[in-house]
N, C-alpha and C positions, 0 to 999 in steps of 0.2 A: 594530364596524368601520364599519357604514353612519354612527354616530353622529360619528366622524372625519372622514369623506367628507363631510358635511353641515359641520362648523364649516369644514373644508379652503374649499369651495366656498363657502362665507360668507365667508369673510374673501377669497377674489378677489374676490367681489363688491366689498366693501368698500374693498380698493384700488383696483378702476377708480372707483368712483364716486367715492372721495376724490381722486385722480388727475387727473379730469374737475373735481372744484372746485377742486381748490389753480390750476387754469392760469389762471382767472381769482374775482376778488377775492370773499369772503363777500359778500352783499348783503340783510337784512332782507326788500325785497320779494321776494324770491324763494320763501321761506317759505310752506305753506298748510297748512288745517287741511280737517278733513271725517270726514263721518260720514254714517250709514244705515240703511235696514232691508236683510232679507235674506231672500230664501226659499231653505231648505240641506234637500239630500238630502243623508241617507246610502244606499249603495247598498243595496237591502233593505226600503227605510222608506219611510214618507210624507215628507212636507215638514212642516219647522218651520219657524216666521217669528223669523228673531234679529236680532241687530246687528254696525254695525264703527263703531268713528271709528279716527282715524288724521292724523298728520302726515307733511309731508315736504318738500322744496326742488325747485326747478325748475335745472337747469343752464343752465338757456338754449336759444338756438334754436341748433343745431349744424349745420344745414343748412335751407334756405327751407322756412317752414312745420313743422320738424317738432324738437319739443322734448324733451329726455331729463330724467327726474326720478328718483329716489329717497325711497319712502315704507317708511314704518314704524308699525304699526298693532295691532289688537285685531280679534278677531273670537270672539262669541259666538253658534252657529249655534240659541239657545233649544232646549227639549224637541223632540225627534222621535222619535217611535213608533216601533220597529223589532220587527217580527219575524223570526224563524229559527223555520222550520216552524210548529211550531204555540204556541211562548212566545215571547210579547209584555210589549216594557217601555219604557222610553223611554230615552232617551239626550242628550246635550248633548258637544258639542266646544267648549271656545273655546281661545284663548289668543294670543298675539304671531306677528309675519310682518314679513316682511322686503321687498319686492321692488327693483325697477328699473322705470320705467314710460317708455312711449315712447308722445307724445301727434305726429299728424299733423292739420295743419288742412288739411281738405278744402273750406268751408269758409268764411266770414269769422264765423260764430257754433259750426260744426260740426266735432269732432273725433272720430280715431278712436283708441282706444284699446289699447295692448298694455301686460300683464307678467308679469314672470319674476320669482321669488325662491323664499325660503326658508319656511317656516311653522315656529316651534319650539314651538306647541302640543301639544295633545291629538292632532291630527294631524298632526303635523309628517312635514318633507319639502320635495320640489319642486311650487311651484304656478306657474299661467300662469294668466294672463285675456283679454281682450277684449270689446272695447265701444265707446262710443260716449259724448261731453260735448257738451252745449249749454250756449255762454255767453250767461247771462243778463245781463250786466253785466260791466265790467271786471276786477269783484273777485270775481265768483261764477259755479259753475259747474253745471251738472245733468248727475250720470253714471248711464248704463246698465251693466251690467259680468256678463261671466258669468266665473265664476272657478272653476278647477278644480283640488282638492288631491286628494291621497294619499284619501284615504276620502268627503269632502265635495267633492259643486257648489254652489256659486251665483250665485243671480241675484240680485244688487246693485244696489240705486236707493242714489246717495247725492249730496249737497250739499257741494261742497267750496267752501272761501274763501277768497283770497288777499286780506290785506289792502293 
C-alpha cells in the first residue's frame, strides 16, 4: 500500500512540474548537471563519506529572486558502520531520487536552498533538504545541503553547472 502511495505522489509531482514547463517553452540553458561528496548517517552508526551526481532543469524565476527547479539524481551513501547492541557490520544505501527544488537569492552571489521529493532507493520514501549555493560564476554553482531521508541524513558539498 505505502508502495502505491509513493508512485500516487510521484506522479503529482510530476504533473506540476511538467505543468510548470509546458506554460513556457523547453530551453537548453535551463538544463544543469552536478555532483559531490557526502557525509551519511544512518541512525545507529557512524558516518560514511559517499557520493550524488544528478541532473535537472530550472523553470525559471516565478517570482523576484526565487526560482523553482526539478532534479533527478543517484545517491551512494559509501560503507557505514552500524551497530545493534553488541553486532557490528557495515552497511551501504544508494540508489535514484526524485525532488522539486526552490532556490531563493538572498543574495547577488548567495542562495538559499529548499527540497521535497521522492527517493526510490535502498531507502526510499519521502526526503527534504535545505541549504545554501554560492555562485561562483555564471555557469557554476557551490552547494551546501543537508538532506534528510527515511533512514539516511546528509550533509552534502556538491558542484553544480549550468552550461
Amino acid at each position: 500500500m505505502l508502495k502505491i502511495i509513493r508512485v500516487v505522489i510521484g506522479a503529482f509531482l510530476a504533473i506540476g512540474l511538467s505543468s510548470v514547463a509546458s506554460a513556457q517553452s523547453f530551453d537548453t540553458r535551463n538544463l544543469f548537471f552536478g555532483g559531490g561528496l557526502s557525509q551519511n548517517k544512518l541512525e545507529g552508526s557512524k558516518t560514511g563519506t559517499g557520493y550524488q551526481f544528478f541532473g535537472g532543469y530550472t523553470f525559471g524565476q516565478v517570482a523576484p529572486q526565487f526560482r523553482v527547479a526539478a532534479e533527478l539524481g543517484y545517491m551512494d551513501s559509501g560503507n557505514v558502520n552500524v551497530c545493534v547492541f553488541t553486532v557490528c557490520g557495515s552497511g551501504k544505501v544508494k540508489g535514484l531520487w526524485a525532488t522539486g527544488v526552490a532556490r531563493y537569492r538572498v543574495a547577488p552571489q548567495i542562495d538559499l536552498i529548499g527540497r521535497a521529493g521522492l527517493d526510490f532507493g535502498d531507502d526510499d520514501g519521502f526526503m527534504f533538504g535545505f541549504g545554501g549555493g554560492y555562485l561562483l560564476n555564471r555557469n557554476s554553482q557551490l552547494r551546501l545541503e543537508y538532506v534528510i531521508r527515511q533512514n539516511v541524513n546528509s550533509l552534502q558539498f556538491n558542484f553544480v553547472y549550468q552550461p
